[in-house]
C-alpha positions as CSV (number, residue, x, y, z in Angstrom):
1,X,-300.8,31.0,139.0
2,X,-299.3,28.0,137.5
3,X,-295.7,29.5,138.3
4,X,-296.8,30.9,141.8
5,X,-297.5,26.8,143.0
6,X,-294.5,25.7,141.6
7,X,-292.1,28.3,143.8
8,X,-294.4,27.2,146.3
9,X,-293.9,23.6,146.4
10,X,-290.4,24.1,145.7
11,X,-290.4,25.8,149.3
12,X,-291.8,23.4,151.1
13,X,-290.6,20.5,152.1
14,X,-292.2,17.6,150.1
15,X,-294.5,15.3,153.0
16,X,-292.3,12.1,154.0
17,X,-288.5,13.1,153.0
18,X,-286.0,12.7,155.3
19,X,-283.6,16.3,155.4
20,X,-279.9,16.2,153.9
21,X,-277.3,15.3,156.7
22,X,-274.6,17.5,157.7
23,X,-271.2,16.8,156.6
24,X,-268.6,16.0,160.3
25,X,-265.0,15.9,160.9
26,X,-265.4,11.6,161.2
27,X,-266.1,12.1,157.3
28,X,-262.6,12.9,156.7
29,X,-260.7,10.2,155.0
30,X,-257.1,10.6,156.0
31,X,-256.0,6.8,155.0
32,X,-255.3,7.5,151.8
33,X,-254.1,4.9,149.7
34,X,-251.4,6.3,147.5
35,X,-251.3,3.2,145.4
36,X,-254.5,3.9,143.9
37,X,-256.0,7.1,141.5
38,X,-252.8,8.7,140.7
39,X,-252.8,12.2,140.8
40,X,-256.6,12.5,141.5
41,X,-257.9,15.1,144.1
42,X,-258.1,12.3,146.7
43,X,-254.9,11.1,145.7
44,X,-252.8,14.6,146.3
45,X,-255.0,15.1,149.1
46,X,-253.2,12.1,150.6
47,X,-249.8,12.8,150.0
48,X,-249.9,16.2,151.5
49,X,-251.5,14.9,155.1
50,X,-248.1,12.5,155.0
51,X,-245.8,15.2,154.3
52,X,-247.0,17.1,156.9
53,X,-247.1,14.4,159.2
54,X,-243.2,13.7,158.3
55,X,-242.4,17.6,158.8
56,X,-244.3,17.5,162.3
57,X,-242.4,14.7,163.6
58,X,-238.8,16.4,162.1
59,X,-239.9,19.3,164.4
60,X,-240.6,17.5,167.2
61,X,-237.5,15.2,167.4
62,X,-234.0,16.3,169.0
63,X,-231.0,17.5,167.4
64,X,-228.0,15.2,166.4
65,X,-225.5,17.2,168.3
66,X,-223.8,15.4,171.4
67,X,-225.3,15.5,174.7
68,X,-223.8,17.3,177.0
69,X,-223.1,15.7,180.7
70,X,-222.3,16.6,184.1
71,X,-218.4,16.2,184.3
72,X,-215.6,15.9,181.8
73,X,-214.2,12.7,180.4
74,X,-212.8,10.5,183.4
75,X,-209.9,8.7,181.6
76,X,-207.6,9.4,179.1
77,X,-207.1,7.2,176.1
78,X,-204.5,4.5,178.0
79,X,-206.5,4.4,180.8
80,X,-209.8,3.8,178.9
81,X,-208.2,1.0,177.0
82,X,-206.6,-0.5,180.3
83,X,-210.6,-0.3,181.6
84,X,-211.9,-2.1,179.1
85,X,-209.0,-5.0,179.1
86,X,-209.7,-5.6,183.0
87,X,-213.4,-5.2,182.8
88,X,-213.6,-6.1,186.3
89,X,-216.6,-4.4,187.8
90,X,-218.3,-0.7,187.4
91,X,-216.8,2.3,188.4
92,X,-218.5,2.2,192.2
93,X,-215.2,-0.4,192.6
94,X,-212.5,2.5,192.5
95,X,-209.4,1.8,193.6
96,X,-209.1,-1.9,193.7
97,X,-209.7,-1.8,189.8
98,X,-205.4,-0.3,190.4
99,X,-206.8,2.7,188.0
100,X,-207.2,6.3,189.9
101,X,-210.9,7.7,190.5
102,X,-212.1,10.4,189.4
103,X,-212.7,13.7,191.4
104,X,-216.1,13.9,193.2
105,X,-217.6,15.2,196.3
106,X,-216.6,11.9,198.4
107,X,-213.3,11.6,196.6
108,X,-210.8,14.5,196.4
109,X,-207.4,14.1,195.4
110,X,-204.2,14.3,198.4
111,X,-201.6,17.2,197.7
112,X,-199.0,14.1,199.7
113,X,-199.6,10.6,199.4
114,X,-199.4,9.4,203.5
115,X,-196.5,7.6,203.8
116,X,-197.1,3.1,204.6
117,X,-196.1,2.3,208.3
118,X,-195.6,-1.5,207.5
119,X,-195.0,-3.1,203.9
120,X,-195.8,-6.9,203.3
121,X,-193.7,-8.5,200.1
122,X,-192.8,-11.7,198.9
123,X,-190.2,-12.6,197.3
124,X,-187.8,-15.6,196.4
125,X,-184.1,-16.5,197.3
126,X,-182.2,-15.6,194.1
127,X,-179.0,-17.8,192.8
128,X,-175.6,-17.8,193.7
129,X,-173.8,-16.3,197.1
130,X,-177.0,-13.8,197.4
131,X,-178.8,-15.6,200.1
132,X,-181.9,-14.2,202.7
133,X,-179.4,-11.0,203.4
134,X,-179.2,-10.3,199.5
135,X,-182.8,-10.2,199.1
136,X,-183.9,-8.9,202.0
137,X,-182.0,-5.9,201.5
138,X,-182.6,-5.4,198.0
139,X,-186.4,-5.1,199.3
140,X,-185.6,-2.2,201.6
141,X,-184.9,-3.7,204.9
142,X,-182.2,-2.7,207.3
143,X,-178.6,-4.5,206.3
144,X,-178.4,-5.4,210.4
145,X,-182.2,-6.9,210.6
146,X,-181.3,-8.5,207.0
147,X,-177.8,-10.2,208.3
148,X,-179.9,-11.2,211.5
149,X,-182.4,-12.6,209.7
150,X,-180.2,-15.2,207.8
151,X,-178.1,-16.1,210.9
152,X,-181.1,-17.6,213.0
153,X,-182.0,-19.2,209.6
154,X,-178.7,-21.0,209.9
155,X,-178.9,-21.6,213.2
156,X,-181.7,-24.0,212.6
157,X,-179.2,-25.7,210.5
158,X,-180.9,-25.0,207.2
159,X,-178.9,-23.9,204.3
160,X,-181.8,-22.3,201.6
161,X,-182.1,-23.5,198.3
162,X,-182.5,-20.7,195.4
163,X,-185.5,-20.6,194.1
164,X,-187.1,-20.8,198.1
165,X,-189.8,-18.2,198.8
166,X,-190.0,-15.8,201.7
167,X,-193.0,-13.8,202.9
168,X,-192.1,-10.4,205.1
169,X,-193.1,-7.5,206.2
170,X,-191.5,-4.5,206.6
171,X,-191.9,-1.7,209.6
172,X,-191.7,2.2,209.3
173,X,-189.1,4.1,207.1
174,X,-186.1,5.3,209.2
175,X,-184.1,7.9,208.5
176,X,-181.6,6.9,206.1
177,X,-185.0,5.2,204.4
178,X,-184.6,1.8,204.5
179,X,-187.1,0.1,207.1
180,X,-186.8,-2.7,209.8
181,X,-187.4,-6.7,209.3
182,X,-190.7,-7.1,211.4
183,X,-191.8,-10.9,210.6
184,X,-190.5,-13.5,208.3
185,X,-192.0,-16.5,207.3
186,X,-190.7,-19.2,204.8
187,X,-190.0,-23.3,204.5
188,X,-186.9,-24.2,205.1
189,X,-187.1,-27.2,203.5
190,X,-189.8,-30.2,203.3
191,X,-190.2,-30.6,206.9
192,X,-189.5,-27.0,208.7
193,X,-191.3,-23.9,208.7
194,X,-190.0,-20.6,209.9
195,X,-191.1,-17.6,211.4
196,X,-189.1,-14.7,212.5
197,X,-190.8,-11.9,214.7
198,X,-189.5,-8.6,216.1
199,X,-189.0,-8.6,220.2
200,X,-188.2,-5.7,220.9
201,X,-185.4,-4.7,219.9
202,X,-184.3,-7.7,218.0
203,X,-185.6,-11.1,216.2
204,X,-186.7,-13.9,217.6
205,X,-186.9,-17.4,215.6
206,X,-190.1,-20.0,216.1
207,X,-190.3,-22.8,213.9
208,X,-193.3,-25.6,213.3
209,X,-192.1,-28.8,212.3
210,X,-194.0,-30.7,209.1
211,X,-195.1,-33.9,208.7
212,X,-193.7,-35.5,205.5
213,X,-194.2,-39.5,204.1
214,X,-191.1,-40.9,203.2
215,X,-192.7,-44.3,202.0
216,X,-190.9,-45.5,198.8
217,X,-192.9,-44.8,195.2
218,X,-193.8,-48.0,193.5
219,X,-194.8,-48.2,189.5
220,X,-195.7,-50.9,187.6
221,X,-196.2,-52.5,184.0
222,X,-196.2,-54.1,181.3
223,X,-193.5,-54.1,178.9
224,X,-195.7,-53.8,175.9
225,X,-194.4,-52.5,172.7
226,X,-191.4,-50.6,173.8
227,X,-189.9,-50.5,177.7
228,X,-189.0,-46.9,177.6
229,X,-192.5,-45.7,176.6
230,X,-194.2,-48.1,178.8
231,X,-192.3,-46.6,182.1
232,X,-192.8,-43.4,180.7
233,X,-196.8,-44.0,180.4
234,X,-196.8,-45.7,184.2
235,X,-195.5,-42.4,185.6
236,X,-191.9,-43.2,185.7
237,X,-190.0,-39.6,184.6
238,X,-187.2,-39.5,182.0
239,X,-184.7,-40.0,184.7
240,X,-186.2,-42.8,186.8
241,X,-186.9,-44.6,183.1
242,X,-183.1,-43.8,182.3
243,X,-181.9,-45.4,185.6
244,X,-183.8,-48.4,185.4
245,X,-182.4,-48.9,181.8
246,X,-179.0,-48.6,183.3
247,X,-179.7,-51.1,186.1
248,X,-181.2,-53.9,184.2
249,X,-179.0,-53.5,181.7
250,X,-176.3,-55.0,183.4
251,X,-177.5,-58.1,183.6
252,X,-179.6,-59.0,179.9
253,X,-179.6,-57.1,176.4
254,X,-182.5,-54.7,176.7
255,X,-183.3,-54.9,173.0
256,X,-183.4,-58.1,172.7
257,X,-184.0,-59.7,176.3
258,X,-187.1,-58.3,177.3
259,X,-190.4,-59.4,175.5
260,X,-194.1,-57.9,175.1
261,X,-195.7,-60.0,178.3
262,X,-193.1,-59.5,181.0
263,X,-194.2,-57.1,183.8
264,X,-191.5,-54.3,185.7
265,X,-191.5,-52.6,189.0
266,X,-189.9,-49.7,189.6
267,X,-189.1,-48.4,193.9
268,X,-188.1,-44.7,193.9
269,X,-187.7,-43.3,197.4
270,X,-190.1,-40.6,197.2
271,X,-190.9,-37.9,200.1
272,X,-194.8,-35.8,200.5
273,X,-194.9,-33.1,203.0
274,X,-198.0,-32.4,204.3
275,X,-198.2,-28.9,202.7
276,X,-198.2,-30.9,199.3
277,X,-194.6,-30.5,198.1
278,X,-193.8,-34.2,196.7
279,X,-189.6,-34.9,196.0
280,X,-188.8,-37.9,193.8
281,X,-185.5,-39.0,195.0
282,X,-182.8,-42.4,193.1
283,X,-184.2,-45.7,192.0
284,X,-183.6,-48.0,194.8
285,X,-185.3,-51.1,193.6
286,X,-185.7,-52.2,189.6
287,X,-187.6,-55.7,188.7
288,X,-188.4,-57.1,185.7
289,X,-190.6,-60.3,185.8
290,X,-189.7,-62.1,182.4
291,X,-191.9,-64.4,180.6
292,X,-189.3,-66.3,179.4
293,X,-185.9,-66.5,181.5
294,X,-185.2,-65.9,185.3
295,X,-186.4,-62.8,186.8
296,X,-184.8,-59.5,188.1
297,X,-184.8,-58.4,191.5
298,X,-182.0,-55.9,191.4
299,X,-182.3,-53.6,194.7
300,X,-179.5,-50.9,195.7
301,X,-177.3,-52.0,198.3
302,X,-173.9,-50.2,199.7
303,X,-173.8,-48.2,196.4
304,X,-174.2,-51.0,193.8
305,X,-176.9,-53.1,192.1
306,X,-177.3,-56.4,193.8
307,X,-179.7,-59.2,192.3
308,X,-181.6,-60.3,195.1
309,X,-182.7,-63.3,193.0
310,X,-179.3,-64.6,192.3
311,X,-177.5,-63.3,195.0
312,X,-175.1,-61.9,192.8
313,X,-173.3,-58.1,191.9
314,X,-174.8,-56.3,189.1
315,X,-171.6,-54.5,189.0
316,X,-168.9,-55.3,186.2
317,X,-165.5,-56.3,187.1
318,X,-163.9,-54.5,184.4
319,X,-164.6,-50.5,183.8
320,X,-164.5,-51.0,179.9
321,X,-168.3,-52.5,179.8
322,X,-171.0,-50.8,178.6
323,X,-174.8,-50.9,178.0
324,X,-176.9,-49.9,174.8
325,X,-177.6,-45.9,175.4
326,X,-181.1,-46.1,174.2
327,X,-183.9,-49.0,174.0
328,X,-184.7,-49.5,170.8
329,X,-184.0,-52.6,168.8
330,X,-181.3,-52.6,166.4
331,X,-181.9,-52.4,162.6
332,X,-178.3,-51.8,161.0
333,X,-175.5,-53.8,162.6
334,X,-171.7,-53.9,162.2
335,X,-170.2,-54.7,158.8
336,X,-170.2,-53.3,154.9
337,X,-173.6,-53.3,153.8
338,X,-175.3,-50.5,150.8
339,X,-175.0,-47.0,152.0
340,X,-179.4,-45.8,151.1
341,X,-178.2,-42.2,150.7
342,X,-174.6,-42.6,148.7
343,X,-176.1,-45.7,147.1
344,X,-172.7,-47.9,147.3
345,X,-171.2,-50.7,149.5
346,X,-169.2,-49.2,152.3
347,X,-168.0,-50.4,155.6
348,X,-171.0,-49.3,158.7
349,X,-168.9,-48.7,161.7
350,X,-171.0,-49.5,164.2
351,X,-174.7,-50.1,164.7
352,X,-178.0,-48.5,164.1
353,X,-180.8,-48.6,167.0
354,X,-183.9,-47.9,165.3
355,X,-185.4,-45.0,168.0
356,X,-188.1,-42.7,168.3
357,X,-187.3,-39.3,167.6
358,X,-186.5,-37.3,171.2
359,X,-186.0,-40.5,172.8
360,X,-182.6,-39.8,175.2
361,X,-179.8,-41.2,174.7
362,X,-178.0,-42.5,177.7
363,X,-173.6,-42.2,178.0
364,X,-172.8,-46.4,177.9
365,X,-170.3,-45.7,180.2
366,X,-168.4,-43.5,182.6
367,X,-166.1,-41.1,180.9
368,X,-165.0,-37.7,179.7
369,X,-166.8,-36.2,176.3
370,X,-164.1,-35.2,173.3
371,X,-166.5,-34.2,171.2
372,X,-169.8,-32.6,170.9
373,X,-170.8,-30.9,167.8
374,X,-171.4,-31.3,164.2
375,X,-169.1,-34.3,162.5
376,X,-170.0,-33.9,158.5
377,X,-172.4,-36.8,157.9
378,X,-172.8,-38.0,161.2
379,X,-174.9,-34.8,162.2
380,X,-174.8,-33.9,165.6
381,X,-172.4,-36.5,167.1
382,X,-171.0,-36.8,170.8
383,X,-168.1,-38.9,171.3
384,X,-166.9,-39.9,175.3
385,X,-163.2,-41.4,176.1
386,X,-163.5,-44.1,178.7
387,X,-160.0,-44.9,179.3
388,X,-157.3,-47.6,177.9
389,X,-158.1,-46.2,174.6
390,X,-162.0,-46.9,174.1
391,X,-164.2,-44.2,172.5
392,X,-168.0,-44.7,172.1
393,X,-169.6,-42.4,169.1
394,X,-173.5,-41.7,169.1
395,X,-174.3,-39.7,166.1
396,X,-177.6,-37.6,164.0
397,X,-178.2,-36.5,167.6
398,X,-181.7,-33.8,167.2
399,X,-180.2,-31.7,170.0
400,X,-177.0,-32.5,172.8
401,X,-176.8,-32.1,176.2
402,X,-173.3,-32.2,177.4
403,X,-170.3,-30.0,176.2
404,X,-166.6,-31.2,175.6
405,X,-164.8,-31.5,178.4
406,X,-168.3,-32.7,180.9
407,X,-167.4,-35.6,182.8
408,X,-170.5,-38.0,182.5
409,X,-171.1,-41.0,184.2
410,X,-173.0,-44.5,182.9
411,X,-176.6,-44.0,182.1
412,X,-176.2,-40.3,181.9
413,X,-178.3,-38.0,179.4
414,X,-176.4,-36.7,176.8
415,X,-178.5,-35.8,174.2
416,X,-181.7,-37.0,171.9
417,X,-182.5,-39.0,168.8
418,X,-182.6,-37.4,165.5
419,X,-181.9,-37.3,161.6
420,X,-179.2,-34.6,161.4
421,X,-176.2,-35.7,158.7
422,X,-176.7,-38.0,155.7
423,X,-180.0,-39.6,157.3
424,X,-183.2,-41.3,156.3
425,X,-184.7,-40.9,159.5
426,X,-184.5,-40.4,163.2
427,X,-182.2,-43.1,164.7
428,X,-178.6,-43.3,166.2
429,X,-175.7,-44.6,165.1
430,X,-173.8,-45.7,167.8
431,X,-169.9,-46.1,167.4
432,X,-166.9,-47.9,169.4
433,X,-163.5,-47.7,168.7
434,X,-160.5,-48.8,170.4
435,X,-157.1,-47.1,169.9
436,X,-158.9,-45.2,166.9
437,X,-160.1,-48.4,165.4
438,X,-163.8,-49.4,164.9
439,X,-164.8,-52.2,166.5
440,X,-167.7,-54.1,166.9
441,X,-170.0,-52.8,170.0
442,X,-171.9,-56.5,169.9
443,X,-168.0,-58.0,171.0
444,X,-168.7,-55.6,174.1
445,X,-169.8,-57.1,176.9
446,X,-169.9,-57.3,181.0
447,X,-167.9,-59.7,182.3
448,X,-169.3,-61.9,185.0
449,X,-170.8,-60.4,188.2
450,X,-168.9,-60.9,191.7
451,X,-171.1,-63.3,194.3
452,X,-172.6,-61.3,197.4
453,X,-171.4,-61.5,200.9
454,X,-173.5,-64.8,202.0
455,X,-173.7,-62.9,205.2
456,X,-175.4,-60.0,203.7
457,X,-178.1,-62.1,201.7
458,X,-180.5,-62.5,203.8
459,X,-180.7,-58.2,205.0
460,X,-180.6,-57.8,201.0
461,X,-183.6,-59.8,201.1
462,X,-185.1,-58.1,203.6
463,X,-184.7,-55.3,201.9
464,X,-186.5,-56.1,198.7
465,X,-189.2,-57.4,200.5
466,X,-189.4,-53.6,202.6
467,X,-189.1,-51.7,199.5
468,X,-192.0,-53.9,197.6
469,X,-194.9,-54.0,201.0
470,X,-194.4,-57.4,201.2
């Protein structure tokens, strides 16, 4: 009986407990921490829910073979790398990218390319004897249209300059292939512009005249620590800095004569066409307002130098003068004195002008060169003959500009200032001998200047008072 209530009790439910729950799929634990119980049930349980989550995701992704697309590769190698140098727009631009496009419904390729009624070129008007003719038929055009071409050009009593550009167009291939001169345009010149045109049968010539400013170029400055580099800095070019040089030079010692404060002015004639083209012509005016001493007003009159302020020719009487051919001040001069390289007493020959290297180097005086090329320790040395047996020397030149045999006048380049020879540094050496004898170039000097025409004073003047706006 005892035994019989116990099964019983055991059967039912005991009065006021709650019944076991039921174990749900939200149970599951699937954030396993794999740090944690090593090796326990939980722990393997984890790793095996992360394996398969790694092989589900394998299956899932694509394959690593190349996708396949709708055409073929559009370039080849070359072309590809010329693509990617322009990298001038996407492939929608086509032809103006100058590469060929690809084959598509809207784009099929021609079996004959269609042959160009007209052809527009430029070109430019080569050197020597060629001319218009020469490079018009070189470009294709019909010898007879060609030879036409250049005849009205010289009608309009223009002679064209190499180097001139032309604009034309060509017509229609004829039969033997070369086409017909339809229009021409080019500038003959700073102040004419021509255009041919086909009429009819032949050419007919138009041409548009252009405005250009002739008004003089003025510059001016201050002296400073060197003249040539001061004209250089004001805008005066190599030349025009070289002419003044020569100018003034006739009348004071530019190495010596012209000091820190005093002011030049420079008049170039100058021309400025309209379309922009700007020509630079000859120094007609060169003034030099000195600080201490008279000034210079030298202006360019019937082919010489007159000085306006004194009234007087800047012109020597004699041919045998000469100027310094660079402005620099002078740091060796004439006599024996210790050689720095050779380290002994020997006689200098001439004088040393302490330049700048590159600085040009001006002929002193109108000659013929004898000699231009490398003289032992002097370097690079050019030696001019100026008549009753006077030679001028100018040696450890960096680089020459004249050959022997060049006929040079006063003031012209010849070369540039260097250290070539035995040399401590860039400068020039500058020589004069007579009858093959050195001489002192400091005995050298311009004799005095011829007075003006009284008569043509006051139009001289005039003149400087024109070229300076006054």
């Amino acid at each position: 009986m005892f035994q019989s209530r116990i099964l019983a009790a055991d059967a039912a439910p005991l009065v006021g407990a709650k019944p076991a729950p039921r174990p749900s799929w939200r149970d599951l634990d699937l954030t396993v921490d794999l740090g944690r119980d090593l090796f326990s049930a939980r722990w393997w349980r984890g790793l095996g829910t992360l394996l398969s989550l790694v092989a589900f995701v394998a299956w899932l992704a694509p394959g690593l073979e190349p996708l396949t697309g709708p055409r073929a590769e559009w370039f080849d190698a070359p072309q590809a790398e010329q693509w990617d140098a322009l990298g001038i727009g996407g492939l929608a631009a086509g032809s103006p990218t100058g590469l060929p496009m690809a084959e598509t419904n809207a784009v099929t390729p021609l079996a004959e390319a269609p042959v160009r009624t007209t052809v527009a070129l430029v070109g430019a008007i080569g050197p020597g004897n060629d001319g218009l003719t020469g490079l018009l038929v070189r470009s294709g055009t019909v010898a007879a249209d060609a030879a036409r071409a250049e005849a009205l050009v010289r009608s309009a009593g223009r002679r064209l300059a190499p180097g001139t550009m032309v604009s034309f167009t060509l017509g229609a291939s004829l039969a033997g292939g070369a086409r017909p001169l339809e229009q021409l345009e080019l500038q003959a010149g700073m102040d004419l512009k021509v255009r041919l045109a086909r009429a009819g049968a032949g050419l007919a010539m138009s041409t548009t005249a252009i405005a250009v400013d002739r008004r003089p170029l003025r510059i001016r400055g201050k002296v400073g620590d060197g003249l040539y580099w001061s004209l250089r800095a004001a805008g005066a070019s190599p030349m025009a800095a070289a002419q003044y040089l020569q100018a003034i030079a006739t009348q004071i010692e530019v190495g010596s004569g012209v000091a820190q404060d005093d002011r030049f002015t420079l008049v170039l004639a100058n021309a400025r066409a309209a379309t922009g083209e700007v020509v630079t012509g000859p120094l007609l005016y060169a003034g030099l307002e000195r600080a201490m001493g008279a000034p210079l007003q030298l202006v360019k009159w019937n082919g010489q130098w007159i000085d306006a302020a004194s009234s007087t020719s800047a012109a020597p009487r004699v041919s045998s003068g000469i100027f310094w051919p660079v402005q620099a001040p002078i740091t060796s001069t004439f006599g024996m004195r210790f050689h720095p390289i050779l380290h002994y007493a020997r006689m200098h020959k001439g004088i040393d002008f302490g330049a700048h290297y590159g600085m040009p180097i001006a002929a002193a005086a109108e000659g013929q060169v004898i000699q231009a090329g490398w003289a032992g320790g002097y370097g690079q040395q050019v030696r001019i003959a100026h008549g009753n047996g006077l030679v001028t020397s100018y040696s450890h030149m960096s680089r020459m500009a004249v050959a022997p045999g060049t006929l040079v006048h006063q003031g012209q380049l010849i070369g540039f200032v260097g250290s070539t020879g035995l040399s401590t540094g860039p400068h020039l050496h500058f020589e004069t001998l007579r009858n093959g004898e050195a001489v002192n170039p400091m005995g050298i000097r311009f004799v005095s200047a011829a007075p003006v025409n009284p008569g043509a004073s006051a139009a001289i003047r005039a003149r400087v008072k024109e070229l300076l706006g006054g």
